[in-house]
N, C-alpha and C positions, 0 to 999 in steps of 0.2 A: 235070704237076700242080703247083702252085704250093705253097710254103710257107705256114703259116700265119704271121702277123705276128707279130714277137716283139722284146724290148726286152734288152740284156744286162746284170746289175747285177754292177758284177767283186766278187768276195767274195776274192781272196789276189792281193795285188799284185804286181808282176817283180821290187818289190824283195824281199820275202819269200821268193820263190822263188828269187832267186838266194843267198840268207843260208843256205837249207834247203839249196840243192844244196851250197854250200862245206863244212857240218856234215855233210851228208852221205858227201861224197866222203872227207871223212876220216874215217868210220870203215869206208867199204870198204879204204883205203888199211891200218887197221889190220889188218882181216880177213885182208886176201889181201896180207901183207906176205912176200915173199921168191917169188913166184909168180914163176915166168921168163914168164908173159905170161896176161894177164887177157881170156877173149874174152867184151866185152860184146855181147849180141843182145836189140838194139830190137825191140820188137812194134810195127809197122806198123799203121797210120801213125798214129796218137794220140802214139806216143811219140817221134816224129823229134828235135825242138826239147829236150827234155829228155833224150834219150841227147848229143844234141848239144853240151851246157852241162857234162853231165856229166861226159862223157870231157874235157873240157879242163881240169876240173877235178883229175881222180885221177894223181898222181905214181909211175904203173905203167904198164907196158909192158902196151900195150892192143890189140886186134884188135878192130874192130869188124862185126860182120855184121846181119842180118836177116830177120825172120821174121813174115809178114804173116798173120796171121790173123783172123777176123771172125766177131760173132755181132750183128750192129746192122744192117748196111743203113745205111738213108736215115732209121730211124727213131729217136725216141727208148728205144725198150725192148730190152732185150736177146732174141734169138729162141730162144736157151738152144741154138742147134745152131752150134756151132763148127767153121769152115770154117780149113782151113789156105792161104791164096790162095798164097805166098812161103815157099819151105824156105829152109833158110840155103845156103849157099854152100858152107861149109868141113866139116871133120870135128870133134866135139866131145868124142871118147873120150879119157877123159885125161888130161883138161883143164881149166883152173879156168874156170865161165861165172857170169857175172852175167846175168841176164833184165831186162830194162828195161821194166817197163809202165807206162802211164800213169796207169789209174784201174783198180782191182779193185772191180769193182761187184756180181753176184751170184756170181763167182768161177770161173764154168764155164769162163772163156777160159784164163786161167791155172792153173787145174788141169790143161785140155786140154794145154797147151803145155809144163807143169811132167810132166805122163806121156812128154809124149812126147821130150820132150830128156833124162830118165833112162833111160830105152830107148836111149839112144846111149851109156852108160857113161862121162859125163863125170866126173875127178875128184874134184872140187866143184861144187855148181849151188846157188846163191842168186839171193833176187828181190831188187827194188828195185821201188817204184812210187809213184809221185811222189803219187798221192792214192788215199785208200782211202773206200769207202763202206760199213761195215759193217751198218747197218742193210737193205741188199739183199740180203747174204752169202745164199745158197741152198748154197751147199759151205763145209764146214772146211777154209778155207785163209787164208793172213796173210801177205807179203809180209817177207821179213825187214827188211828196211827200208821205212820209207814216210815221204813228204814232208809229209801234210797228209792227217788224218782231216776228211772233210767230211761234211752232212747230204744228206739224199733228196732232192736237186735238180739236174736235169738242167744240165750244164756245158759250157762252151765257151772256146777262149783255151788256148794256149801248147802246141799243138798237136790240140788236140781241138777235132773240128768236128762241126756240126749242118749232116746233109747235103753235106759238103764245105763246107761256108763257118765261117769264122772262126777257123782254126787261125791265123792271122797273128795275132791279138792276145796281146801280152804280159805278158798277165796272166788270171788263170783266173774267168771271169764265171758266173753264172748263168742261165740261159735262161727270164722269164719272155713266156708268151704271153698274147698280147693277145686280149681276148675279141673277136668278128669279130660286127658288129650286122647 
């Protein structure tokens, strides 16, 4: 089935993003100051590109893993059933973790993800998520950090794709669609 046509208008530029990640990174750096090792775990795959920038950023002895989860598809809405595709790899009891996600949008993913890596008795667990959309929020939940509060518009760029396409753009666009005559 083919795409509907659609146009991108970037709304937070690479260079924003990279300014957000540097202010970022140091105040995790503050946080988790004297940690003998910080394991950050990217939520798959929206957040590859920004766990990426990140950890080259934070001046802590870092492990990084991953942890693929899905409540989207091919589509733009959330299906509110949260699939875990990718466990992590390592053990997290114990241990200081940062969660990397990239946009908390009705909240149900990171909730999911947030129950279920406290069930491993890690311990410290903080979030970080590069963009929040709070006006979708369907759960009380708030990323302890976040890059960019944005509005009710479906987004693409800097690791977030529509249908697999457009993670490659470095910078975070808007997805408008083209009305099909």
């Amino acid at each position: 089935m083919a795409q509907p046509a659609y146009v991108i208008d970037q709304l937070i530029s690479a260079k924003a993003i990279a300014a957000r990640i540097e202010a970022l990174a140091g105040d995790i750096e503050t946080a988790f100051a004297g940690t003998d090792k910080l394991i950050v775990v990217g939520l798959l795959r929206g957040s590859f590109v920004f766990i990426a920038d990140l950890v080259r950023e934070l001046d802590l002895p870092v492990e990084v893993d991953f942890l693929e989860a899905s409540s989207y598809g091919d589509g733009t809405e959330s299906t509110r059933e949260v699939r875990i595709m990718k466990d992590l790899r390592g053990k997290i009891e114990g241990r200081d973790v940062l969660v990397v996600e990239d946009i908390v949008d009705t909240g149900h993913t990171l909730t999911h993800v947030i129950g279920l890596l406290r069930s491993r008795q890690p311990r410290r667990l903080e979030t970080i998520a590069l963009l929040d959309k709070p006006s979708r929020r369907e759960v009380d939940i708030k990323a302890t950090w976040t890059g960019f509060e944005i509005p009710d518009a479906f987004v693409v760029g800097y690791g977030i794709d529509y249908a697999q396409r457009n993670r490659n753009l470095p910078y975070i666009g808007t997805v408008r669609f083209l009305d099909e005559a």
